[in-house]
N, C-alpha and C positions, 0 to 999 in steps of 0.2 A: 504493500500500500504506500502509495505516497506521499510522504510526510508534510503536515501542514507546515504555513509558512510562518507560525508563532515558534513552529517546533526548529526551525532551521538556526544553525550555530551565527549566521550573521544578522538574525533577525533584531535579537535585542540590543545590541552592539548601535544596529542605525536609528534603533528607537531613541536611544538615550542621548548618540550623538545629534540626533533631531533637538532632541528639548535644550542640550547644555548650547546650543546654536541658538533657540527659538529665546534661551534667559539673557545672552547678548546682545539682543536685539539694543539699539541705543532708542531713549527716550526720544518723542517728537516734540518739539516747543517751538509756537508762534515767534518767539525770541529765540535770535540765536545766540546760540554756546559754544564754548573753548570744548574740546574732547575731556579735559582734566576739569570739569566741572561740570561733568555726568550724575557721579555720585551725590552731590548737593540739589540737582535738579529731581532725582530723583526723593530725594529728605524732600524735600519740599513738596513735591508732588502729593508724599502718601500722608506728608503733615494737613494738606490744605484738600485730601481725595472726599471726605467725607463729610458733606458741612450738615449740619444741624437740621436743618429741612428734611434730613435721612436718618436723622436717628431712632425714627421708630420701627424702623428695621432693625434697630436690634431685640425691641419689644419683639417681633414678630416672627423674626428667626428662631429666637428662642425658646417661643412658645413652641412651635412648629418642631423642632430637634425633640425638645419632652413628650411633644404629642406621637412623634416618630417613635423611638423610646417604648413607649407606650404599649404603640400599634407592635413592634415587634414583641412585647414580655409577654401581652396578654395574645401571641399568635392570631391575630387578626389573618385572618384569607386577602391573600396580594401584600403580603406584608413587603416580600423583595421587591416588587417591584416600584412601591410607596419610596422603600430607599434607594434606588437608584436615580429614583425620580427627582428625588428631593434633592441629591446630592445633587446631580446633573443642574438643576436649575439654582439650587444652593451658587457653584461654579461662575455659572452667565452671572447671578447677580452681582458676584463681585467681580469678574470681570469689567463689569459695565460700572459700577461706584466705587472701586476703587483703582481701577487704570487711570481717569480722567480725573483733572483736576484745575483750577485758575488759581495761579501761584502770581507773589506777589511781582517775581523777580524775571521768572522766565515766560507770563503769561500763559496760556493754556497747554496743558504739557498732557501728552499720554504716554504712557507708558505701556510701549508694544510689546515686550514680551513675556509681561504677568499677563497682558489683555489677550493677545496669542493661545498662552498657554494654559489660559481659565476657559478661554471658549473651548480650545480644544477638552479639556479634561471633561465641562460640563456635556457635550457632544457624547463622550467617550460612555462616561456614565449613560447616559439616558440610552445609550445602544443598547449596554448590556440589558435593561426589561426586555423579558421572554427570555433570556437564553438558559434559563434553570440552573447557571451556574452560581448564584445566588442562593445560599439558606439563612437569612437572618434570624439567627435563633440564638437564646442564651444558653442552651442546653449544653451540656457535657462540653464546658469550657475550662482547660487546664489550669488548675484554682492560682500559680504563677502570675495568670494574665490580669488577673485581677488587681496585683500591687500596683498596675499602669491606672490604674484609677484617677487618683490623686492629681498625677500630673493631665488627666482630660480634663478635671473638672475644673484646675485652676484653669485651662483653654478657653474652658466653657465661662466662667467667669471673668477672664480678662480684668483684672484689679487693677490698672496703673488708668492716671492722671497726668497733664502737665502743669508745670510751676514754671512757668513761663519758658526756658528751651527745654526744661529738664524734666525728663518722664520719672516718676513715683510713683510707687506702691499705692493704690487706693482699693481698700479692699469694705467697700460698700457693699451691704448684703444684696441693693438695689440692683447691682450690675449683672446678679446670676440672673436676671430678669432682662434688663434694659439693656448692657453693657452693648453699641454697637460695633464694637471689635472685633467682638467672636463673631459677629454676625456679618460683617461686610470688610473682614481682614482675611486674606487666602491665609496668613500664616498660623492664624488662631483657630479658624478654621477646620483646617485640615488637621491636625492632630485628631481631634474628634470625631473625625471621620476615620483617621487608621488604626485610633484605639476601638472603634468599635468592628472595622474590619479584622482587625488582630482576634477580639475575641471570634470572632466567627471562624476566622480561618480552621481549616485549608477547606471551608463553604462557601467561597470566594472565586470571583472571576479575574484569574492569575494575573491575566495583561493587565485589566485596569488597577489590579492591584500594585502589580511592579510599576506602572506609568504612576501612576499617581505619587509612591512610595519614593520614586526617586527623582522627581519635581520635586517633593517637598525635600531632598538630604540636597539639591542644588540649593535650595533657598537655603536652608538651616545652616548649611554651609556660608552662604552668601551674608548673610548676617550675623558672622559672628565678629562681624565688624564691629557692632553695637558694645564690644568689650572693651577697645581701646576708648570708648570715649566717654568721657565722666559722666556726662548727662544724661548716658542713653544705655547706664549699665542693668538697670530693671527690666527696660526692654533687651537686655545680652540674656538672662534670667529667664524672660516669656517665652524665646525664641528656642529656649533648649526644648523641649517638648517634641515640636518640630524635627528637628534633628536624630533625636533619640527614637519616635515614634518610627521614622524614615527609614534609620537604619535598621530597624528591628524589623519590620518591614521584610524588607529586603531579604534579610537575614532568614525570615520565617518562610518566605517564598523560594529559595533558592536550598534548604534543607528540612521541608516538610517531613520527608518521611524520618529525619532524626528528632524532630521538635514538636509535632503538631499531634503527636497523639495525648491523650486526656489522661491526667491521673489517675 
């Protein structure tokens, strides 16, 4: 028989070098820029991506992920396809609110390749409905998975503020509700989405698993910028999740049959 083209030795090799191409994509701004003041255009960008007229999206995300939640504990009928669904459009939304933004310095700036690479994942996801490779279930989940908790719900919480450049710890009960970070920040995000594919796994559909998994260890990667610099060490701290979630990830997809069985 011959072998599908997921299954072939150079398949995922161009997937990956697809996206680590698609994350260099350089920022678009009505003003123009020096190439060495990429980096600031882009802080500015995701400083000024979300204004306030949007933040009841994060009421509303939020609601929608525990209603998710929900639908999959109490095995609601269509459950996988509820989460594919969501996530997929979960993706577009921030694609589209947090790529774009009107900054003060470089005027409207997008930023092509989170916007790129959110359409595509959300695309990606919304395929997988129907393919049964999907079981959203809590069942017989290897009791390990569950110490990744902690670091989702802080995701799902998103606690930080700023103090004028400087991001801080704000850990307001109000945020596990409102916070619109988690709800329209790919990097807050997506943790919550691989910690809950983590528990499900190997009920999971592998490609969107690995695509998604290793977008997010480029970003997690890509931000750990945020440690050299005093003001933005809180958010070096939010971004680990990311990272951690990404590689494990990866980790768990690449040696299922040593890791994925249940206690």
């Amino acid at each position: 028989m011959k072998p599908k083209l997921e299954d072939r030795k150079f398949f995922y090799p161009i997937i990956y070098l697809l996206l680590i191409v698609i994350s260099f994509l350089p920022p678009i701004a009505t003003r123009p820029y020096a190439p060495r003041e990429t980096r600031m255009v882009i802080m500015q960008a995701l400083q000024y991506a979300i204004p306030p007229n949007l933040h009841w999206w994060g009421w509303a995300l939020h609601v929608a992920t525990i209603l998710l939640i929900l639908v999959i504990a109490l095995k609601v009928s269509g459950r996988d396809a509820w989460f594919s669904l969501y996530f997929g459009f979960h993706h577009i939304i921030i694609a589209c609110a947090q790529s774009t933004a009107r900054t003060p310095d470089y005027g409207s700036v997008v930023l092509l390749g989170p916007l790129v690479a959110n359409l595509l994942l959300g695309l990606m996801w919304i395929s997988t409905i129907g393919s049964r490779m999907l079981e959203a279930s809590f069942q017989d989940i290897p009791g390990w998975r569950w110490f990744l908790f902690p670091l989702a719900l802080l995701m799902f919480w998103s606690p930080l503020a700023l103090d004028g450049q400087r991001v801080i710890p704000n850990f307001d009960p109000l945020l596990l509700l409102a916070s619109p970070d988690y709800a329209l920040a790919y990097c807050f995000m997506t943790p919550v989405l691989l910690f809950l594919l983590i528990l499900f796994f190997p009920r999971v559909p592998i490609f969107a698993f690995r695509v998604t998994a290793f977008n997010g260890l480029l970003y997690g990667l890509f931000n750990l910028t945020h440690w050299f610099d005093p003001d933005a060490l809180w958010l070096g701290v939010l971004h680990l999740p990311l990272l951690i979630f990404s590689l494990l990830a990866l980790i768990l997809s690449y040696k299922k049959d040593l890791l994925a069985q249940p206690n």
